[in-house]
Structures are given as structure tokens and as C-alpha cells.
C-alpha positions in Angstrom: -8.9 -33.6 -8.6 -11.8 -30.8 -8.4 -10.3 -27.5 -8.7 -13.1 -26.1 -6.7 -12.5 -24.4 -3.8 -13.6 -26.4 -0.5 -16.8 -24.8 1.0 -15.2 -24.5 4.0 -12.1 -22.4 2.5 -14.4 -20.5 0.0 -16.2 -19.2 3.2 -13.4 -18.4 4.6 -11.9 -16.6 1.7 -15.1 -14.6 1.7 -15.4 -13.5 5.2 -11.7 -12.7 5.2 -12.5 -10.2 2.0 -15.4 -8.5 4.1 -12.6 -8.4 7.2 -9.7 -7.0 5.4 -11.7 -4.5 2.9 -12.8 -2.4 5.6 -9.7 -1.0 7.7 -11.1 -0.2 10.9 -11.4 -4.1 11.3 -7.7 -4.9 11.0 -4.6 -2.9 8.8 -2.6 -3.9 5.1 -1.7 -7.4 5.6 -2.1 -7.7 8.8 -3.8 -10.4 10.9 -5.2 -13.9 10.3 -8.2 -16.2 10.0 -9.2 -19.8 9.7 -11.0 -22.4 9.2 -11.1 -26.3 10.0 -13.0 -28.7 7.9 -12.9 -31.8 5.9 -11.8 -32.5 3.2 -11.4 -36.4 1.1 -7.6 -37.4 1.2 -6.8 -38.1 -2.3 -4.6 -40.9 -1.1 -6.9 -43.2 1.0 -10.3 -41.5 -0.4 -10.9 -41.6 3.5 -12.2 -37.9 5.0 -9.6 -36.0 6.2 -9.5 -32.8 8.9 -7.7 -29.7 7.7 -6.9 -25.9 8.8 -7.2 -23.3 6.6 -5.2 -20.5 7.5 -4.3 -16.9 6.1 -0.4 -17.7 4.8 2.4 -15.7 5.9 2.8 -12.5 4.4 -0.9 -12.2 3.1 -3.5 -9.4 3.2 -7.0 -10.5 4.2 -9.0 -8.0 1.7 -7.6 -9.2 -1.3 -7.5 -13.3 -0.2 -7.0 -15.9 -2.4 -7.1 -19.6 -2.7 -2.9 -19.5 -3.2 -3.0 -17.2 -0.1 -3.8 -20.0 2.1 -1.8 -22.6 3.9 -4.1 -26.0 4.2 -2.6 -28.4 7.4 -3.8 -32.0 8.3 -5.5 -30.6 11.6 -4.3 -34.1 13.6 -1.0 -33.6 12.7 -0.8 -30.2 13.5 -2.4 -30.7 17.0 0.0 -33.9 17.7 3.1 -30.8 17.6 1.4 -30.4 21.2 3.3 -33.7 22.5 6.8 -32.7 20.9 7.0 -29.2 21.6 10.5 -28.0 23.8 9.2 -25.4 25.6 8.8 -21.8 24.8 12.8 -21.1 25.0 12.7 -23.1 21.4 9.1 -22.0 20.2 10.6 -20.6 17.0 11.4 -24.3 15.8 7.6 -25.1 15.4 7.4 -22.8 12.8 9.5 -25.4 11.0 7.6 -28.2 11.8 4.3 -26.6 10.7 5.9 -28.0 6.9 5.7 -32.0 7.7 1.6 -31.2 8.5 0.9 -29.6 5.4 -1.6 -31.4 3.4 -1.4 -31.3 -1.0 1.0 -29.3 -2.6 1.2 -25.7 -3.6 -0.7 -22.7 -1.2 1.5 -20.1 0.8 4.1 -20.9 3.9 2.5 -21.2 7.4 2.5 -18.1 9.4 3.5 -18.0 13.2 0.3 -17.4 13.9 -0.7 -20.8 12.8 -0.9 -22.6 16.1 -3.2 -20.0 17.7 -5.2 -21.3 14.7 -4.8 -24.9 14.9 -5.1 -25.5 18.6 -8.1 -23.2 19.8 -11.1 -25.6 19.7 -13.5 -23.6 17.3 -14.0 -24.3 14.3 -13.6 -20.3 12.9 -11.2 -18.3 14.1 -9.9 -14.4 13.6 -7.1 -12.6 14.6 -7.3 -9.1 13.7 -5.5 -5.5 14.6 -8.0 -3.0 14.5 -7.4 0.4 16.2 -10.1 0.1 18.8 -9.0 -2.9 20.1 -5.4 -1.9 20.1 -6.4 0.8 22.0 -7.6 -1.8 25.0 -4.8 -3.7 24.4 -2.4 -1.0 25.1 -4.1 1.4 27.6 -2.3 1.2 31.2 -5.3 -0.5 33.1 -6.2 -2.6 29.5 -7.5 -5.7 31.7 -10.0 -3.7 34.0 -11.1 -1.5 31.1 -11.7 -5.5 29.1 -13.8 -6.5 31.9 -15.8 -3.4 32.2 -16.6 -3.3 28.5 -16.6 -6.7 27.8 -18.0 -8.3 30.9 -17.1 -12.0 30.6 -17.5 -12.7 26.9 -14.3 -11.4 26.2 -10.9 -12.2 28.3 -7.7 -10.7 28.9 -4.6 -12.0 27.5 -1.6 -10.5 29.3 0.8 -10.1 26.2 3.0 -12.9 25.0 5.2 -12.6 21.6 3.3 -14.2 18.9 4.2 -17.9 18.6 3.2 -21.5 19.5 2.8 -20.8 23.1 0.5 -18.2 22.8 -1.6 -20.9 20.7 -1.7 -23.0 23.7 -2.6 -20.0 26.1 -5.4 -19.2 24.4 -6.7 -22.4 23.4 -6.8 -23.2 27.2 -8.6 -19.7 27.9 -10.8 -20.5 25.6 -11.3 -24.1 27.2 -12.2 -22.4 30.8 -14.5 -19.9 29.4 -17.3 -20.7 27.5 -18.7 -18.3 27.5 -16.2 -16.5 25.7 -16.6 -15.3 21.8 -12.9 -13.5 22.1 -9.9 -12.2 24.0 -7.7 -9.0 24.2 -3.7 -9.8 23.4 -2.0 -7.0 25.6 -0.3 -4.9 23.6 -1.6 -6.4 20.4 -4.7 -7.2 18.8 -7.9 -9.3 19.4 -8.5 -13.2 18.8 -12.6 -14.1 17.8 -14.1 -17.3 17.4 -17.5 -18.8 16.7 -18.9 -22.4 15.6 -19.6 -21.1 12.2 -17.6 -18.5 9.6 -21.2 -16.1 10.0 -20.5 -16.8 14.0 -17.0 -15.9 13.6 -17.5 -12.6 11.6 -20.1 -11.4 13.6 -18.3 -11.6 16.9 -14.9 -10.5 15.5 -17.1 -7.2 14.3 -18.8 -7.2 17.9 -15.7 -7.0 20.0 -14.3 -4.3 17.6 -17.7 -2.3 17.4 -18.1 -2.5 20.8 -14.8 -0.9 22.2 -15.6 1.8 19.3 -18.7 2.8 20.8 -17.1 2.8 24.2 -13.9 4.9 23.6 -16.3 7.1 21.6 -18.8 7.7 24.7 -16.2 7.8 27.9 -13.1 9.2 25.8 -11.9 12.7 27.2 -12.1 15.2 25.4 -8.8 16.1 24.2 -7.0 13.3 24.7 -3.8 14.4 23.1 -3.5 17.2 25.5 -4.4 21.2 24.6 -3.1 22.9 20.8 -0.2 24.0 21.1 0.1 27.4 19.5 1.7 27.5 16.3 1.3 23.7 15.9 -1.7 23.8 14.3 -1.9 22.9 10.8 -1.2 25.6 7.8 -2.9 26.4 4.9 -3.0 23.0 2.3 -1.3 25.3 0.0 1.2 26.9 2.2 1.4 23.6 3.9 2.3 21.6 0.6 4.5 23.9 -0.9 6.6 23.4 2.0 6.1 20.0 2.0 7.5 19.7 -1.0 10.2 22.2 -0.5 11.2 19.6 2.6 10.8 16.2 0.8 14.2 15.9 -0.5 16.2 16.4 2.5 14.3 14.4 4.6 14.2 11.7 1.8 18.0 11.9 2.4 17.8 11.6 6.1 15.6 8.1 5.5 18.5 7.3 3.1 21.3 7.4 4.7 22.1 4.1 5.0 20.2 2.2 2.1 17.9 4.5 -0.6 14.1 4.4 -0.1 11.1 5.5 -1.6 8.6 7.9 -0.2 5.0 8.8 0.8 3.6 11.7 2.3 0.2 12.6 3.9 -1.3 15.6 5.2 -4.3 14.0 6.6 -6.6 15.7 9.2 -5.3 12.6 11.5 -1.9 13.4 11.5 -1.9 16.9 11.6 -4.6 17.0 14.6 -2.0 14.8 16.6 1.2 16.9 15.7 -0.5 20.5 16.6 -0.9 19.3 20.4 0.7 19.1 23.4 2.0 15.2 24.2 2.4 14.4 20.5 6.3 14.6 21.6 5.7 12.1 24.1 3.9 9.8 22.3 6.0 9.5 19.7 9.0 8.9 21.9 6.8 6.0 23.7 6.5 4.3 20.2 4.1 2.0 18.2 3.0 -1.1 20.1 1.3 -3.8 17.7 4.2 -6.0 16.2 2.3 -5.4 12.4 3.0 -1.4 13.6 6.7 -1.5 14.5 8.0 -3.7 11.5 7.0 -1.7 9.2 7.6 2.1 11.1 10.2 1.5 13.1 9.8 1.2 17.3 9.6 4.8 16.8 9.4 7.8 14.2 11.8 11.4 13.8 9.6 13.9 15.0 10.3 18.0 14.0 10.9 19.6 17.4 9.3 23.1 15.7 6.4 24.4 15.2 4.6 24.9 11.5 5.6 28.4 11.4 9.5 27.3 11.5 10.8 28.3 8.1 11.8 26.0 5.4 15.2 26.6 6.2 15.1 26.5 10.0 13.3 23.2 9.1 15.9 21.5 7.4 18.7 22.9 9.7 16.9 21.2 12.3 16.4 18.2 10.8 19.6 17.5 10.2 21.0 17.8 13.8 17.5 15.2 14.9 18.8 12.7 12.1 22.3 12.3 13.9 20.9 11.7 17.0 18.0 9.7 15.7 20.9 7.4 14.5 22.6 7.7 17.6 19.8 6.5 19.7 18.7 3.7 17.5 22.5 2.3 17.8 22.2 2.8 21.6 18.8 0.9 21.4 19.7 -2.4 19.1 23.2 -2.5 21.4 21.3 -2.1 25.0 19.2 -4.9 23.7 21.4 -7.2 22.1 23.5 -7.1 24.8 20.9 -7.4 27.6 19.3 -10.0 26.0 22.2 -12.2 24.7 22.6 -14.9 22.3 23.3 -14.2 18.3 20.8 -11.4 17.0 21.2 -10.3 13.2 22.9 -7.6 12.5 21.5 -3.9 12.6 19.4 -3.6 9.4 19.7 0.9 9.5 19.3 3.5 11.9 17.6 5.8 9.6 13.9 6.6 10.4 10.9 5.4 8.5 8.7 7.7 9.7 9.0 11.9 9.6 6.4 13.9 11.5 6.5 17.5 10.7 4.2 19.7 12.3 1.6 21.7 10.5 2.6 19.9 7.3 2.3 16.0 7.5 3.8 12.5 7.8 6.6 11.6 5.4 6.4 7.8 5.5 10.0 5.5 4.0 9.9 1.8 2.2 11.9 0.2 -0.4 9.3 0.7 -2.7 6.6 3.0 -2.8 3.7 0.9 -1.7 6.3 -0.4 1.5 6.4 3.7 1.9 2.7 3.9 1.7 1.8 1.2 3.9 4.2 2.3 6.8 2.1 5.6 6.6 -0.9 3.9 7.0 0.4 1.8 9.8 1.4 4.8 12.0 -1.7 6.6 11.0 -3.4 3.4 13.3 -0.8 4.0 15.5 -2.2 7.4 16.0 -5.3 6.0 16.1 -4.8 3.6 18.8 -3.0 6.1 21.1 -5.7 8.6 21.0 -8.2 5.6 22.3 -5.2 4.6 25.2 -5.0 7.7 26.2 -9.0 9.2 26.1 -9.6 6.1 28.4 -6.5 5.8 30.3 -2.9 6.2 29.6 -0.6 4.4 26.6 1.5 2.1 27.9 3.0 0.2 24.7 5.1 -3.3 24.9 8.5 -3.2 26.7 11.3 -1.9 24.3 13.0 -5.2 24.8 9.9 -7.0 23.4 10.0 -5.1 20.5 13.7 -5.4 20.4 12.9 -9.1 20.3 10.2 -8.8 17.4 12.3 -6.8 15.3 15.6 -8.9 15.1 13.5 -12.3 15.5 15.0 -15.1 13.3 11.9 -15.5 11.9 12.1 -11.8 10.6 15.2 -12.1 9.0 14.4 -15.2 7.8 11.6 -13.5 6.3 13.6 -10.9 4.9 16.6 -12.9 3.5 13.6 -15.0 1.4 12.4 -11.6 -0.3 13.2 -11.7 -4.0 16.2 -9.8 -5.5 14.8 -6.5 -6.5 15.2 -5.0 -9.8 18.1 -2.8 -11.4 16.5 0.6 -10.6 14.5 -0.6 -7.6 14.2 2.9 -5.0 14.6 5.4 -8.1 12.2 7.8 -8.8 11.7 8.5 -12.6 10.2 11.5 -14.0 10.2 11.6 -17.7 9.1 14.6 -19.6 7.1 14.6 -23.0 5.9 11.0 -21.7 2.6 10.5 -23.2 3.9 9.1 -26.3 7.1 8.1 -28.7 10.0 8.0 -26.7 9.2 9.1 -23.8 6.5 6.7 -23.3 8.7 3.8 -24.2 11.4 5.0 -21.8 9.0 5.7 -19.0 7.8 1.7 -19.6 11.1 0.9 -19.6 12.2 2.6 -16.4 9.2 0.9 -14.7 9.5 -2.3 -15.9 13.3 -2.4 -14.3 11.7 -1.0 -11.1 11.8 2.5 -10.8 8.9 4.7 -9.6 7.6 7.1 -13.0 6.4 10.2 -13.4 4.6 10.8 -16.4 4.8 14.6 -17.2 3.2 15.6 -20.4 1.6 18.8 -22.1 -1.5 16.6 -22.2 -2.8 15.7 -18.5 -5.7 13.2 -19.9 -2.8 11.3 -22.1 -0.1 11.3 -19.5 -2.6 10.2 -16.8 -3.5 7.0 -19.4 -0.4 6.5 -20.1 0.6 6.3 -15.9 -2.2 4.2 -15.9 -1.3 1.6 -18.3 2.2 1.4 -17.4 1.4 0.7 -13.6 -0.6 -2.3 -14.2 -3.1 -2.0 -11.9 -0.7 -1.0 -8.9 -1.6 2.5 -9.7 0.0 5.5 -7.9 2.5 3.0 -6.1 4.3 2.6 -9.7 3.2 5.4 -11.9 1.3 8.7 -11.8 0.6 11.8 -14.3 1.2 14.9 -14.4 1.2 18.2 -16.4 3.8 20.2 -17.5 5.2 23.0 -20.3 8.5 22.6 -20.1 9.2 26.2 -21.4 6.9 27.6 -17.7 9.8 27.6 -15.1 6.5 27.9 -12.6 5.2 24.9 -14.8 8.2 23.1 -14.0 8.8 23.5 -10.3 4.9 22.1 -10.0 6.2 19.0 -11.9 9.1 18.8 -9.4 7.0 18.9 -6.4 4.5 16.7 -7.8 6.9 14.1 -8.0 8.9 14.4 -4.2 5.5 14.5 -3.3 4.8 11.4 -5.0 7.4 9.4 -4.3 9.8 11.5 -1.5 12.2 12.9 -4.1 13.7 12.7 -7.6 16.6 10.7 -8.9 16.4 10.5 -12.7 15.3 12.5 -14.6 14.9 12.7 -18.7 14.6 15.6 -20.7 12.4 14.0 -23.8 9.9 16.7 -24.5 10.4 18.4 -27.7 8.8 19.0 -31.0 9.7 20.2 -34.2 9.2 22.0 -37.7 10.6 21.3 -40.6 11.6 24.5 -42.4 14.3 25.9 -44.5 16.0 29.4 -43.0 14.2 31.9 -45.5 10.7 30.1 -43.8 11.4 29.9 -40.7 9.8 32.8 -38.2 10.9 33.9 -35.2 7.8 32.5 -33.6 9.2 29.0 -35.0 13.0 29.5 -33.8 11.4 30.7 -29.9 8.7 27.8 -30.1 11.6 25.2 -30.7 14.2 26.8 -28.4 11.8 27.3 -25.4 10.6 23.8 -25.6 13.5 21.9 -25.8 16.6 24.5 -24.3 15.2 26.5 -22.4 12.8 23.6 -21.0 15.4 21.1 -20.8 17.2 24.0 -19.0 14.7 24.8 -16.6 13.7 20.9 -16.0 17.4 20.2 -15.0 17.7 22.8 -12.8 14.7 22.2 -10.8 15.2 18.8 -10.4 19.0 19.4 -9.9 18.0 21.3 -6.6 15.9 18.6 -5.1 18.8 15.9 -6.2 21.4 18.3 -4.6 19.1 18.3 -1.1 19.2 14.5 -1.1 22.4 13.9 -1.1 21.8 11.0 -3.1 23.3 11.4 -6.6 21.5 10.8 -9.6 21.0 11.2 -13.4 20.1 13.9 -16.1 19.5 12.0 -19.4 19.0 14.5 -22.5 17.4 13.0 -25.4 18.9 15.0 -28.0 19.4 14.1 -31.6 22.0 13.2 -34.6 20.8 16.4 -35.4 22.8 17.7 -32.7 25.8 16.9 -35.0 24.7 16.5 -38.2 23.8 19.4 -40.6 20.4 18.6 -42.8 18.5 20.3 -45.2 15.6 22.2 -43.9 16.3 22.0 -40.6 17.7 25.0 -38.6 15.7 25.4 -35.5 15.3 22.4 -34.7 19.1 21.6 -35.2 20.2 24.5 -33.1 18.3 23.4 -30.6 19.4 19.9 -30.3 22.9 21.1 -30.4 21.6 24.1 -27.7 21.0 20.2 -25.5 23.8 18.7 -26.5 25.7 21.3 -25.2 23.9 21.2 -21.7 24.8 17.6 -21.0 28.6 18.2 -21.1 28.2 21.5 -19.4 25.8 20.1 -16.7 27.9 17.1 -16.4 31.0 19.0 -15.3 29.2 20.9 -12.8 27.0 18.6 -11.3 29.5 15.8 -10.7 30.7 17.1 -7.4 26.9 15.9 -6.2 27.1 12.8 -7.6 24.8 13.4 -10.7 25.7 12.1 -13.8 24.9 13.9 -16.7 24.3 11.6 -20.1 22.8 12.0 -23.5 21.1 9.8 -26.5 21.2 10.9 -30.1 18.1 8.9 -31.7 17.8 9.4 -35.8 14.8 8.5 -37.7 12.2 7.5 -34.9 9.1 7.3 -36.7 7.1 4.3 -34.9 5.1 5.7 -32.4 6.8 9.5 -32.8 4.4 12.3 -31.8 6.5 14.7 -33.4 6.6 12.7 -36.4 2.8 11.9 -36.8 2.3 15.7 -36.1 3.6 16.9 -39.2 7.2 16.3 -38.8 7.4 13.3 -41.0 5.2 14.1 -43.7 7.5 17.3 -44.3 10.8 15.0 -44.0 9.4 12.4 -46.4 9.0 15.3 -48.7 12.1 16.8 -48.2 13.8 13.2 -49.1 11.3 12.5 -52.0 9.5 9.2 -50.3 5.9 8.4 -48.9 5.5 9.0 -45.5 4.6 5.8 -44.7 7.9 4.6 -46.1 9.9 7.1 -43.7 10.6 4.8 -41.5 12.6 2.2 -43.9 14.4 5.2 -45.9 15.7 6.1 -42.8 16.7 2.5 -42.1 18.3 1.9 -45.7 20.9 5.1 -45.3 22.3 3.8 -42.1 25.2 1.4 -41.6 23.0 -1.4 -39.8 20.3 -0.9 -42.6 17.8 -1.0 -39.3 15.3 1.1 -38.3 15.4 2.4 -34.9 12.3 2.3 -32.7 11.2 3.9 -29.5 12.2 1.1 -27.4 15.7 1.5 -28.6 16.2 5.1 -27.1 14.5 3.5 -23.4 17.1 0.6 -23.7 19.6 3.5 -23.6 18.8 5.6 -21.3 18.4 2.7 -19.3 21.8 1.6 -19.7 23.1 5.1 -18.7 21.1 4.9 -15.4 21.2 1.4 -14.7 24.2 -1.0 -12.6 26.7 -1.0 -15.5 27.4 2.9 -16.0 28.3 4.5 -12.7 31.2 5.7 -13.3 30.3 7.3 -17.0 29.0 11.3 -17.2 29.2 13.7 -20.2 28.6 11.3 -22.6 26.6 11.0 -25.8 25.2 7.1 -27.4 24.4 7.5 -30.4 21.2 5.5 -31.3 20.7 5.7 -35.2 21.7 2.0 -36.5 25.0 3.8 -37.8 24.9 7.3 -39.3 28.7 8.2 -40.2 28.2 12.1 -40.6 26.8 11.8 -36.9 29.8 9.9 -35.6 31.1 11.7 -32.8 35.2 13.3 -33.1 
């Protein structure tokens, strides 16, 4: 069999690309398109009719081939004539498996009859703002009439599922003269004869309610500023951003740990600094793709931007209590109103954080979950300011998004997502990253799930470096940053840069260091201070910063020093470098017994010998080793290996390994401790 795309799917593909790359046409992942065509059956060599359709779970800008599902279109039409009713609509989504045609291709979406049963042979559903904006303004239907005329109808709003499929395949059958319809509360649907046809009036319904919320939209249509809303400086504004991001990572934590993302964008802070952003906020998101992913409704800061930090946070805490009380109050007014068995509650802990003058602090369990939920509430915003410039925002009934929420189908969904990784949630930041060890751990980290920050004395390396280790997912996995550890001001920028990256800070690994090789009567001061602010005093000066945003969480966490044998073993040659290790080593057990009562574990590796890779090494370091121990510096690595007990030489990835162990599943209940990772060094054994 040809491994060509069909035509019909490769036009689709394309058009969906065009759709999906532009977001005022529909959000991340959401909505769906099609396609019917034919196809020869590989069975009877007989033509054959089959829908293409967006999968479930998909994004239309970056569409593939896998990312759709392919149905035998008779089979999937002949559901019609065994379909219960819409009290057991949900089972359809079942039976959408006996029509699928070949093997592989993702899982049919919900959407799918909507797809299947309108008779055109291209068909888009998409959530951009504009439209959303119809679909959830008070008088939407009027306002789709007077816009629209008759090309477009009004589709009062039903819960996505097969009988909405039917509804508008028969609207579609009385109007011809339709190209689209408005789902209440929702989204559009477009259709033409051809994928161009399709496109073009998908863009023209979207377009078109643009232009006229643009022209006839009042002209403040969140209501006047409200004075000392407005936004504050970007520097005053994300300093105390920062200075918030922990506790309110907390807040979003309380019941499972997440991963953040903030935004200060001109968006979100127009619609915090007036007057019926409180109102809004309460009312909700409307668009199903909205709600899943923010919540029905986000934790808003009842104080304006001049509120200090710690008026701020002594706030928050009394909203996040009764932001957990009301979401209790609203999952058990629902279930019980509605009856039946409904899943249990997933977490009352917001997904969404609107401070005023500052930004939007957006929750997921990773960081592009966090990122997206942003994004979605930033169309929320979007969508209210068309309601309410036109008319007035009236979202879906609470019980309707009760419904959406705990569906089956979502927790079905949700129970077929994979396990996630060891250190799935925790943010990473990893000084001296750029190279050696700290490279290898930071890879490491990543690699078992963990968010990374890649803090380095060289911004140009450690941004490669973030680079490479993402993988092409970018800032979602990985981002650099620039530090001396030995600048306490240097330091605290590290620390916000990373809660600002990724909400907060839970592990943290003190790697940066550097060192010369001289006896007493050549070392200078200038070489003891060098070595000592680098790796004690920075080490120092790392933990504490990052000890203060762990403390705010309320989350726990881990310190990991990467110290050395040296620590514990007197060589030749080697005094401030040796002081200093032991200056670290030190540190962990003293750290460890103070920080426990948070939760934070404090942990140490003693590496010997790490050549492969070594910074420090190829900067000097080992060429004035290998002549301390009589042996070509290219041979370091083995002589090292040959005085150990194991005979092996130890590499960067052994230290990560370590570290990761300390941090990982295995070791919660283990602080103050030093692993020794030298292949066996007996003067470094610890008593």
C-alpha cells in the first residue's frame, strides 16, 4: 500500500495548518476539521467513502497524518439508525471504533459526528475569540442575524456530542444558503463544497464578527480604571511578581504539585486595572476548550497593584481557603442536583491567579499545560471584552459546565494519560550548568521530567545548552540564564528568573565551582577569595535564596551540594580548593538540620577524578594535576581510574545519576547525607 497521503487528507492537513497557526482563528488544540472523500478499499479494490477528521486530543497548526482518525463514512452515518437517544449519547463515542477504516491514526473525537453527519463535504469547527464573543453575549442570536444575515444560523447551545451532529446537519439541510452556524456559548461550525470553500468561509464568519465588534463595540467595555489598578512599572511590576510566585505556586499546589506560567501582557493587565474585572471573573470562562484547562473560574487578588508584597500574600492566603471552599460547594451543588455517579473531585485549587497591576499566574502539571491555561484565559478575556462591548456576557449555565468538567468522557480521557515521569512538576535550577557536571545533571533532571534552569557564568553557553536539552520544546522544558554565584544581587536575579519561569523552585544544585591547583607558599589571597566566594559563599548565597522561595511554597524540596573527595581527603597542592569543598560539605549537614522543619532535604555528592567533559579540568585544572601526579594529561582520566577500588573512571553522568537518586521517589526520607562518587577511594571513606 502507497504511503502517500490521500489528496483529500493532505488538503485537509494543509488548511488545518493555515487554521491552527494563526490564533485568532481557533486556540492550542482546540477545534476540529474534516474531510470526506474516497479512498480504494484494500480489501475488495472497490472505492470506498471515508471521513477525515482532526483526532482527539490534537492541535490543528501542527497536524499530521497520525493526527487523524480515517472512518468508512456509510458506516459512520448508519450510527443514525441505532442511536438511544441523547440520555446515552456518550456511548457513540464508542461505537465511532467499529467504523474506523485501516489501522493506526489517532482515537475519534466527540466531535466526530458533527463531522460525519453534516452533508458537506469540508467542514470546520473552530473557537476563535470573535466568535465566542457572539456565542456568549446575552442577545448572541439577534446580534447573529444582524451580522450574519442568513448565511450564518444560530445554534442555541447543546454539549458537544452526537446530537449536536444531528442538529446541525439538519440546520444545515433547511438552510442553504448557510456557509456556517454560531454554537451558543461555544464556537462556530463552517462548511463549503471544497477545502478552499471551507477555509475561506470559516475565515469569513470569524473576520466578519471581528470587524463588527471592532466598529459598534463601546468604548470601554470593561467598565472605567479603577484607580490604583492600573498596571506598574515592568520592573516594579516583576520584581513583585516574582517576590509572589512562590506562595501563590503553593496556593495552586495544595492539593497535587504543579508547574507554572506567568504573563504580564498588555491584555491582562488592561482587564485587571478596571472596574467589572471582579465580575467577570466570578461569571467564568464559557467555551468547554476554556474551562478544562482554567478551571470554571480563576482566584482573583481583591487589591489593588499598590497592595504590598506582604499585604499581597496575606491576602492571598485567606482567598485560597475560600476559593477551595466554593469549589467544594460547587462540584457538591452539582453532583447532587444533577444525580447519577460523577467522578470524584479532581482539586479545589485554582489554575488561574489574577493579580492586579502585575499579571496572570497560570497552573498545569507540566509547564506547557501551565502555559497553555494562560493562553486560554487570555481568549477568555478576549471573548468577554467582545460580549460585553456589544451586549452583556452571559456564559453557559454552571451546571453545564459542571457536566463538561466531570463528563466520563473527560475522565476517561484523563485516566488514558501516560504515567508521568519521576520528577514530573519539579522545577530544577542547576548552577555552573553549561558544561561538566552540571550539564550532565541538568540533562539528567530533564530527561526524568523536571523543568531546568540552566544558570551559568556564560549566558551564550547556558542558553545552548537549555536549548539542546529541551529538544525542540524550548522554554516549556529548559531555559538559560546568568549568574555569579559569588553576587548575592546576581543570585536573587537567578531565583526570580526561574519562579518566573516555571512558578517556583524545588531543587536546586549547587555545581558551580572552579579551581587552582597550588601548593600553600603559591597560593594568593586573590586565589583563596576567588575559590571561597565561588563555591562557599556562592553555594551559600544560592541556598539561601532559593531556600526563601521553597520556604513560601510550602512544598518541600531539595539542596544538592556537589562537593568533592576533597572535602575529606587531604592532597598535595591543594589547599583552597580543599577548604572550600569542606567549607560545602559542611553546609549540607548544617542546612540539612535547619531546613528540615520545611520539608527540604539537604544532600551532597563527593565526585573524584571527573575529567570527561570537566570545565574545570580542561581550564587548567588537569594539566596542573597530571603534573602533580607525573602523567600526561590526557591519561588523567585513567590514573585516576587505576588508584580507585573499582579501577573505573567516573564520568559526568555518574554525579547526575546521583543527584538524581537523592531527589528522586526512592530517597524521601534521607537529608544530611554525603554519596560518595569516586569508583572507591578509601582515604575518602566517610567515619
Amino acid at each position: 500500500m502507497s504511503t502517500t497521503p490521500n489528496p483529500t487528507a493532505a488538503d485537509l492537513i494543509a488548511r488545518s495548518n493555515r487554521l491552527g497557526a494563526d490564533p485568532k482563528n481557533t486556540n492550542y488544540a482546540g477545534g476540529n476539521t474534516s474531510a470526506k472523500g474516497s479512498e480504494t478499499d484494500p480489501v475488495t479494490g472497490e472505492p470506498v467513502e471515508l471521513l477525515w477528521v482532526k483526532g482527539s486530543g490534537g492541535d490543528l497548526g501542527t497536524l499530521t497524518e497520525s493526527g487523524l482518525a480515517v472512518l468508512r463514512l456509510d458506516r459512520m452515518r448508519a450510527l443514525v439508525d441505532v442511536y438511544p437517544g441523547i440520555e446515552r449519547e456518550d456511548e457513540m463515542v464508542a461505537a465511532f471504533d467499529y467504523c474506523l477504516h485501516g489501522k493506526g491514526g489517532a482515537a475519534p473525537s466527540i466531535d466526530t459526528a458533527m463531522h460525519g453527519l453534516v452533508d458537506a463535504a469540508h467542514v470546520d469547527h473552530l473557537h476563535p475569540d470573535s466568535g465566542i464573543a457572539i456565542a456568549t453575549a446575552a442577545d448572541g442570536e439577534a446580534l447573529t442575524k444582524q451580522i450574519y444575515g442568513d448565511k450564518v444560523v444560530w445554534v442555541p447551545w447543546r454539549r458537544p456530542g452526537f446530537q449536536l451532529g444531528l442538529d446541525i446537519a439538519e440546520i444545515k439541510a433547511r438552510n442553504p444558503q448557510a456557509v456556517g452556524c454560531i454554537l451558543g456559548g461555544h464556537g462556530i461550525t463552517a462548511w463549503g463544497d471544497t477545502s478552499d470553500e471551507a477555509e475561506a468561509n470559516s475565515l469569513w464568519i470569524i473576520d466578519t464578527a471581528a470587524a463588527y465588534i471592532a466598529e459598534h463595540s463601546k468604548a470601554e467595555p470593561f467598565g472605567p480604571a479603577l484607580e490604583g489598578y492600573a498596571a506598574l512599572p515592568e520592573a516594579e511590576r516583576r520584581a513583585k511578581a516574582a517576590a509572589l510566585a512562590p506562595t501563590i505556586r503553593g496556593i495552586a499546589s495544595a492539593d497535587r504539585p504543579m508547574v507554572g506560567h506567568f504573563t504580564d501582557s498588555e491584555v491582562v493587565l488592561d482587564f485587571l486595572a478596571h472596574a467589572e474585572h471582579p465580575r467577570l471573573g466570578e461569571l467564568g470562562t464559557s467555551c468547554p476548550d476554556h474551562f478544562l484547562r482554567t478551571k470554571v473560574k480563576p482566584l482573583v487578588l481583591d487589591l489593588p497593584a499598590t497592595a504590598s508584597v506582604e499585604e499581597s500574600i496575606a491576602r492571598l492566603a485567606e482567598l485560597a481557603v475560600s476559593y477551595r471552599e466554593d469549589y467544594q460547594a460547587y462540584y457538591d451543588r452539582n453532583s447532587q442536583a444533577l444525580g447519577g455517579e460523577w467522578p470524584a473531585i479532581r482539586g479545589k485549587d485554582p489554575l488561574i491567579v489574577l493579580v492586579p497591576g502585575v499579571g496572570m499566574f497560570s497552573f498545569g502539571k507540566d509547564k506547557q499545560t501551565a502555559r497553555v491555561a494562560g493562553e486560554f484565559y487570555v481568549n477568555a478575556i478576549n471573548v468577554m471584552r467582545g460580549a460585553e462591548g456589544l451586549s452583556t456576557y452571559a456564559p453557559i449555565d454552571e451546571s453545564e459546565k459542571f457536566r463538561i468538567e466531570y463528563w466520563a468522557l473527560e475522565e476517561a480521557k484523563l485516566q488514558r494519560m501516560p504515567k508521568p515521569k519521576p520528577l514530573a512538576t519539579r522545577v530544577a535550577l542547576v548552577t555552573g550548568a553549561a558544561s561538566g557536571i552540571g550539564r550532565a545533571t541538568a540533562e539528567k533532571l530533564a530527561a526524568e521530567g523536571a523543568c531546568v534552569v540552566i544558570a551559568d557564568l556564560d549566558l551564550a553557553k547556558a542558553q545552548a545548552a537549555a536549548e539542546e536539552i529541551a529538544g525542540g520544546k524550548g522554554a516549556d522544558v529548559a531555559v538559560g540564564v546568568q549568574v555569579d554565584v559569588s553576587d548575592a544581587a546576581a543570585v536573587q536575579a537567578m531565583v526570580d528568573a526561574t519562579v518566573l519561569a516555571f512558578g517556583g523552585v524545588d531543587l536546586v544544585v549547587n555545581n558551580a565551582g572552579l579551581s587552582l591547583s597550588r601548593s600553600l607558599l603559591e597560593t594568593t589571597e586573590k586565589d583563596w577569595d576567588l575559590q571561597h566566594d565561588v563555591m562557599a559563599k556562592g553555594s551559600f548565597l544560592v541556598s539561601q535564596a532559593a531556600a526563601k522561595a521553597m520556604i513560601a511554597q510550602e512544598m518541600g524540596g531539595d539542596i544538592v551540594y556537589i562537593s568533592s573527595k576533597n572535602s575529606i581527603f587531604a592532597g598535595p597542592n591543594n589547599v583552597a580548593y580543599g577548604a572550600a569543598k569542606a567549607d560545602q560539605a559542611h553546609q549540607v549537614r548544617l542546612l540539612a538540620a535547619e531546613l528540615g522543619e520545611h520539608g527540604i532535604k539537604v544532600n551532597g555528592v563527593n565526585p573524584d577524578g571527573v575529567v570527561a567533559g570537566s570545565g574545570i579540568f580542561a581550564g587548567g585544572w588537569g594539566a596542573n594535576r597530571a603534573a602533580v601526579y607525573g602523567v600526561e594529561e590526557k591519561d588523567l582520566g585513567k590514573f585516576y581510574a587505576q588508584r580507585t577500588i573499582l579501577k573505573r573512571e567516573v564520568l559526568p553522568s555518574h554525579i547526575a545519576n546521583a543527584v538524581f537518586v537523592l531527589c528522586g521517589p526512592e530517597m524521601t526520607h534521607t537529608t544530611g547525607l554525603h554519596v560518595p562518587v569516586d569508583a572507591g577511594v578509601a582515604a575518602a571513606f566517610l567515619r
